[in-house]
C-alpha positions as semicolon CSV with decimal commas, in nm:
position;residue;x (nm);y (nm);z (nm)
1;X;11,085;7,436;8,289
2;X;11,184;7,787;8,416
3;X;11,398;7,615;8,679
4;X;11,579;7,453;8,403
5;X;11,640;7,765;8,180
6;X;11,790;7,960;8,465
7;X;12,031;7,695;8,569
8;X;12,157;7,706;8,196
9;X;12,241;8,038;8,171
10;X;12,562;7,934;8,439
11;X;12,667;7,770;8,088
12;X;12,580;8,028;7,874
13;X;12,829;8,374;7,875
14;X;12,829;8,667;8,021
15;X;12,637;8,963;7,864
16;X;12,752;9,257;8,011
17;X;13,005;9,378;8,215
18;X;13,160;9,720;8,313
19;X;13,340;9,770;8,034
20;X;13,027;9,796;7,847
21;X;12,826;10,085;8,068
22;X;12,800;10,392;7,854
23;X;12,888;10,758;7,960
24;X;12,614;10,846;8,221
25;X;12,766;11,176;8,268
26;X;12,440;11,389;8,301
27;X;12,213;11,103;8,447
28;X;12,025;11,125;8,756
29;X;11,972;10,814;8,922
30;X;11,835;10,670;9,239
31;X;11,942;10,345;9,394
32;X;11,760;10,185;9,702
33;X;11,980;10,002;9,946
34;X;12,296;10,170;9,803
35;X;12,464;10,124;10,124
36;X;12,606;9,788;10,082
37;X;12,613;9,462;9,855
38;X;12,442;9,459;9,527
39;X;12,370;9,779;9,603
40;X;12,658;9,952;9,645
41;X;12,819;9,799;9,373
42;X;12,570;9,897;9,137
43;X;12,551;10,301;9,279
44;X;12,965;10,251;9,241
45;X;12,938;10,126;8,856
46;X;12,665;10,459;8,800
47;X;12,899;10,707;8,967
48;X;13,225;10,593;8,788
49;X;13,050;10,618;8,452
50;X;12,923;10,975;8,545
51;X;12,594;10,955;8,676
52;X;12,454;11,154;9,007
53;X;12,351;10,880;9,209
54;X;12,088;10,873;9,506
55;X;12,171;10,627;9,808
56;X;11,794;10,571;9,900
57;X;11,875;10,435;10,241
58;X;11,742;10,405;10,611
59;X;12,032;10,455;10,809
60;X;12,227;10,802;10,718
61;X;12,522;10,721;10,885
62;X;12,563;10,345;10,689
63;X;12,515;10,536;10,356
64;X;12,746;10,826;10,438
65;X;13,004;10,554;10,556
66;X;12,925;10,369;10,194
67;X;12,981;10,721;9,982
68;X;13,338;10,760;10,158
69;X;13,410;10,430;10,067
70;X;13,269;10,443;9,697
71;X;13,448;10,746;9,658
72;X;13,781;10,558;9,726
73;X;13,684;10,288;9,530
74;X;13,621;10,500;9,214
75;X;13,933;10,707;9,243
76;X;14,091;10,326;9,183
77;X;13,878;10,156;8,961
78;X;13,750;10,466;8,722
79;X;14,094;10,693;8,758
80;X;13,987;10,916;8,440
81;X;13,612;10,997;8,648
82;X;13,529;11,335;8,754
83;X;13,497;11,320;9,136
84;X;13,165;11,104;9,180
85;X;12,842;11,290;9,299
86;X;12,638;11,076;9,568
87;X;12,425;11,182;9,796
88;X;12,174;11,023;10,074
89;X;11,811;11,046;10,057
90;X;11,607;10,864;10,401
91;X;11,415;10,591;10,291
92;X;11,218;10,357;10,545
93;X;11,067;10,100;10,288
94;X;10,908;9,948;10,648
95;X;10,709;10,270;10,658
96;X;10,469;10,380;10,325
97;X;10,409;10,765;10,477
98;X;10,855;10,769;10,502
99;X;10,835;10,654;10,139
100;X;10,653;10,902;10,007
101;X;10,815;11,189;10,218
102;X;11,129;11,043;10,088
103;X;11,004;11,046;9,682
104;X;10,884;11,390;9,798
105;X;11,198;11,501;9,922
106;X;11,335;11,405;9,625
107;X;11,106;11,558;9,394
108;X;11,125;11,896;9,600
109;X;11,507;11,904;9,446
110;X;11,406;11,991;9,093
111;X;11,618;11,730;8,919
112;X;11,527;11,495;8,643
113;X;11,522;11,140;8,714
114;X;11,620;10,886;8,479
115;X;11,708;10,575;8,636
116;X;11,555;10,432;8,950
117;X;11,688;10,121;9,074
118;X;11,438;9,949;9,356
119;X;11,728;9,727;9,483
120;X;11,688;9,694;9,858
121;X;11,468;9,444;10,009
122;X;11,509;9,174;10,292
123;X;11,524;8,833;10,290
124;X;11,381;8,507;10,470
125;X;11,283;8,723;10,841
126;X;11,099;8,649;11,078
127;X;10,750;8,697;11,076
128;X;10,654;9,043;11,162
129;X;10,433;9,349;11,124
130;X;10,536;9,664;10,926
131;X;10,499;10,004;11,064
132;X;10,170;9,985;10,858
133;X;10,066;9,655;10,978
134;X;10,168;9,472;10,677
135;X;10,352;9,162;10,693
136;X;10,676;9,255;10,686
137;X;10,882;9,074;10,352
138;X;10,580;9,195;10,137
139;X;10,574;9,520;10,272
140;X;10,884;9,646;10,248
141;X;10,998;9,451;9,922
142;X;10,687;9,548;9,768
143;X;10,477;9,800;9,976
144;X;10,764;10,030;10,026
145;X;10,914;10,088;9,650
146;X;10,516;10,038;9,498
147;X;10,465;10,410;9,685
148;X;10,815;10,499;9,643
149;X;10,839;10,419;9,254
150;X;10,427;10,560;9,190
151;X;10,514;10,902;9,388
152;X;10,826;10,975;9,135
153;X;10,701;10,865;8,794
154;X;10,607;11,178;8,713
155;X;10,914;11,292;8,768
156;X;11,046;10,997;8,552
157;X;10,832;11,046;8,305
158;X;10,926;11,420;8,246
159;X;11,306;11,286;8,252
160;X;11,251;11,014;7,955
161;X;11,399;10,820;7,787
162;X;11,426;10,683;8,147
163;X;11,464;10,356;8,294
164;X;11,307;10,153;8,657
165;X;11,476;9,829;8,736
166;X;11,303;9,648;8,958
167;X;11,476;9,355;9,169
168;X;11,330;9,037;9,200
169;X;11,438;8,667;9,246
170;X;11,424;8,289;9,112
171;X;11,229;8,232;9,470
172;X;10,916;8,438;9,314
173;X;10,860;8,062;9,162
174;X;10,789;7,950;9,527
175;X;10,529;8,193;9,689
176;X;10,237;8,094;9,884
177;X;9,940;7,874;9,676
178;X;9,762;8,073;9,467
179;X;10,077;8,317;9,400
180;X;9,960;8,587;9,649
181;X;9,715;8,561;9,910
182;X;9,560;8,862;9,963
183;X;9,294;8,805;10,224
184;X;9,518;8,637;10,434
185;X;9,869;8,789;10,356
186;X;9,902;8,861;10,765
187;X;9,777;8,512;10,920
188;X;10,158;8,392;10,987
189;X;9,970;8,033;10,992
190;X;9,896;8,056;10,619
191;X;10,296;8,125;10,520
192;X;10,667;7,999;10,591
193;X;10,903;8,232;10,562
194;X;11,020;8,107;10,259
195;X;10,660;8,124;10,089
196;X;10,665;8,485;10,264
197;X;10,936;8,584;10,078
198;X;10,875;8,417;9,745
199;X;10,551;8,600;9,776
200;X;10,720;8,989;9,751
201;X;10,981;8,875;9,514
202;X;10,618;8,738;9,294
203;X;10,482;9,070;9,379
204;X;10,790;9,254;9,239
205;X;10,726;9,073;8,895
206;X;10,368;9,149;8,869
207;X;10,437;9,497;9,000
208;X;10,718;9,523;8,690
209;X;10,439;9,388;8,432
210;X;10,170;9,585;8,513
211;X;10,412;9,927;8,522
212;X;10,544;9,850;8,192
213;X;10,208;9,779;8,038
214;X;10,097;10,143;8,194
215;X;10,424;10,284;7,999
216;X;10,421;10,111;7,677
217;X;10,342;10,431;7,482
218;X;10,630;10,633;7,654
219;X;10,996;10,588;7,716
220;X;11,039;10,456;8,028
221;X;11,127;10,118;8,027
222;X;11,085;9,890;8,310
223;X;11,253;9,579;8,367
224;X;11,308;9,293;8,616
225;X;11,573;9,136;8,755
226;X;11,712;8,806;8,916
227;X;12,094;8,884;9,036
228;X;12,149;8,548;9,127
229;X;12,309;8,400;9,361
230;X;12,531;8,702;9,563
231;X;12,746;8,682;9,854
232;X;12,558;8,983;10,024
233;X;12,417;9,106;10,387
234;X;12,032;8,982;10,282
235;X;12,123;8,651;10,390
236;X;12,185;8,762;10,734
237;X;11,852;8,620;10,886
238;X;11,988;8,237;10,743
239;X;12,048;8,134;11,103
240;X;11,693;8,172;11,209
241;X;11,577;7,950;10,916
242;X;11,817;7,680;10,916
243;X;12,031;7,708;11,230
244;X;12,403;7,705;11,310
245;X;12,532;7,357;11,105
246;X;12,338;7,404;10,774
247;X;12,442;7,783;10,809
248;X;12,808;7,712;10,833
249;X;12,769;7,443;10,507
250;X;12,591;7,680;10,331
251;X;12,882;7,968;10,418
252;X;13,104;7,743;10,288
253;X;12,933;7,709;9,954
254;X;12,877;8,039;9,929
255;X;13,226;8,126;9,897
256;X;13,268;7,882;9,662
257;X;12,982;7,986;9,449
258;X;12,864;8,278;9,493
259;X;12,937;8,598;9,307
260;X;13,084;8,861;9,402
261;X;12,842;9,160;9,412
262;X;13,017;9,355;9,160
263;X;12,935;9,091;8,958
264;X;12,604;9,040;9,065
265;X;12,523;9,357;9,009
266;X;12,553;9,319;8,670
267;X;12,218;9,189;8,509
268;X;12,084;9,521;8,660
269;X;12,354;9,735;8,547
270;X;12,201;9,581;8,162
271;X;11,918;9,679;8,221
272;X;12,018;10,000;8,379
273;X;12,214;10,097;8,128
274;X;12,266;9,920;7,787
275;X;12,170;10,099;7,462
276;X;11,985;9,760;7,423
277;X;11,706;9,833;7,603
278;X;11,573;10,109;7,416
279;X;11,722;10,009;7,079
280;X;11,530;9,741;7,101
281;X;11,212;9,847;7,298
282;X;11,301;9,569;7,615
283;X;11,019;9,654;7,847
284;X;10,866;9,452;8,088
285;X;11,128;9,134;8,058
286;X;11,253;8,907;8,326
287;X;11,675;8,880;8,343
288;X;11,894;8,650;8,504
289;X;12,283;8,641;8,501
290;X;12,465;8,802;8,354
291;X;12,171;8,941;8,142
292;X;12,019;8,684;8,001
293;X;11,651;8,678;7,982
294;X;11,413;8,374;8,058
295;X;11,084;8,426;8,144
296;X;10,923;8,432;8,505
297;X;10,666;8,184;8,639
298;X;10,305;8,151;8,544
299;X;10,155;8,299;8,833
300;X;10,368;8,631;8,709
301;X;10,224;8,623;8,363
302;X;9,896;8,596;8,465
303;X;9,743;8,989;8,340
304;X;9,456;8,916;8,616
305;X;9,722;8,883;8,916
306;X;9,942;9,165;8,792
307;X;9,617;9,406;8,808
308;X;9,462;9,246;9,149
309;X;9,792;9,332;9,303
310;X;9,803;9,673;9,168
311;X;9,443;9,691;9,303
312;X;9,519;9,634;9,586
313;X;9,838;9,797;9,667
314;X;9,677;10,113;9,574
315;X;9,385;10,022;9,859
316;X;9,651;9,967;10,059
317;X;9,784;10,302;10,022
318;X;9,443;10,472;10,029
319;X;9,387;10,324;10,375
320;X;9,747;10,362;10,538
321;X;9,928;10,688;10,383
322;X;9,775;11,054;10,460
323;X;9,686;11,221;10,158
């Protein structure tokens, strides 16, 4: 049934679109993964309609490469902008300690906060151990922006009305049984690597729940999002799952039907930025293109889940990450 509402919002119109985003002249706003792909497009759509944006990004020189570029790319999409304001801020999502020296770094700036976009994630890798000793799709699509996004709330809190998006995807419907396994979330035995994956995308829905429950009586409003199907680097590892000749039919058919990032990018850009969201209280809603919302499986509904995971996320923390 959920499969069968997303596929018919291909039929149904697009919501949003560039045209659309409000002045953000005056908004500060962090965007993880801003280097490239849905990223990038989204950090170019902030910074064209005024915001300071935040590349939250491992490699320095990748994002400084992407804020020459994005500057370029505003001068010639948004020719009436004031010169855009990006910066980088280091972010290892494969590393909890980096993420919260990197929400500290941020924090030590003494700027408000009122968009935070948890974008980046990977997709489909092999099986492997974080820096932590976390298996590796949950840990840095979950792990990583759970510390990140806890360590700045404050900060988002003080800036509100204020807004988190939080990236997810249609393959949260296929984790692992049971939704998430948390005694055995590192026996590679008990996964694929596509129930790996479907497991942090779950985890990014039940992360998105529970925060929005925690910030119903404030101004903050959290949302999550499916972009769809994108044309972007996080299908990179492909090859190792299906090998050479499916990989070259499925290039094929994603040039033919994939989107673009910049349009992509813009179910989160809704959420991001619509007068919508808080003119109608949308908190804690599950989007798919172009901003259309359906809701999520049953495993992400269930209160219980959303709560074990924050449980144990924060155990997680307690027994990795230095106080």
């Amino acid at each position: 049934m959920k499969q069968l509402a997303y596929w018919k919002t291909y039929f149904t119109p697009n919501r949003y679109s560039n045209d659309l985003i409000p002045d953000q002249t005056g908004k500060v706003a962090i965007v993880t993964g801003a280097n490239a792909g849905l990223g990038y497009a989204t950090m170019v759509a902030l910074a064209g309609h005024g915001a300071h944006v935040f590349l939250a990004c491992r490699s320095e020189e990748r994002a400084l490469h992407a804020i020459e570029k994005a500057k370029q790319e505003i001068k010639e999409k948004y020719p009436r902008a004031l010169a855009p304001n990006l910066e980088f801020l280091e972010l290892d999502l494969n590393d909890m300690s980096k993420c919260k020296k990197a929400a500290n770094e941020f924090l030590s700036k003494g700027l408000p906060l009122h968009l935070l976009v948890n974008n980046s994630g990977i997709m489909t890798t092999p099986f492997a151990l974080s820096a932590d000793g976390i298996e590796q799709q949950f840990a840095v699509n979950h792990m990583g922006h759970f510390v990140f996004t806890t360590e700045l709330l404050g900060r988002i809190k003080e800036s509100q009305p204020s807004r988190i998006v939080i990236l997810s995807s249609h393959a949260h419907e296929r984790p692992v049984e049971g939704g998430i396994d948390f005694d055995t979330l590192n026996d590679e035995k008990m996964s694929t690597i596509v129930s790996r994956y479907g497991r942090s995308k779950l985890a990014n829905v039940l992360f998105g729940k529970a925060l929005a429950r925690r910030l119903a009586d404030t101004q903050v409003y959290v949302n999550i999002v499916h972009p769809g199907f994108v044309a972007t680097e996080l299908q990179r590892h492909n090859k190792d799952l299906f090998g050479p000749v499916v990989l070259r039919i499925l290039g094929a058919i994603t040039a033919v039907m994939a989107m673009t990032p910049e349009v992509g990018a813009l179910t989160q850009l809704y959420v991001a930025t619509s007068p919508e969201i808080v003119n109608k209280d949308i908190r804690g809603r599950y989007f798919v293109p172009i901003a259309n919302e359906i809701q999520p499986s049953a495993y992400a509904l269930d209160e219980a889940l959303q709560e074990e995971l924050w449980a144990f996320s924060e155990k997680l923390i307690k027994e990795k990450v230095p106080a």
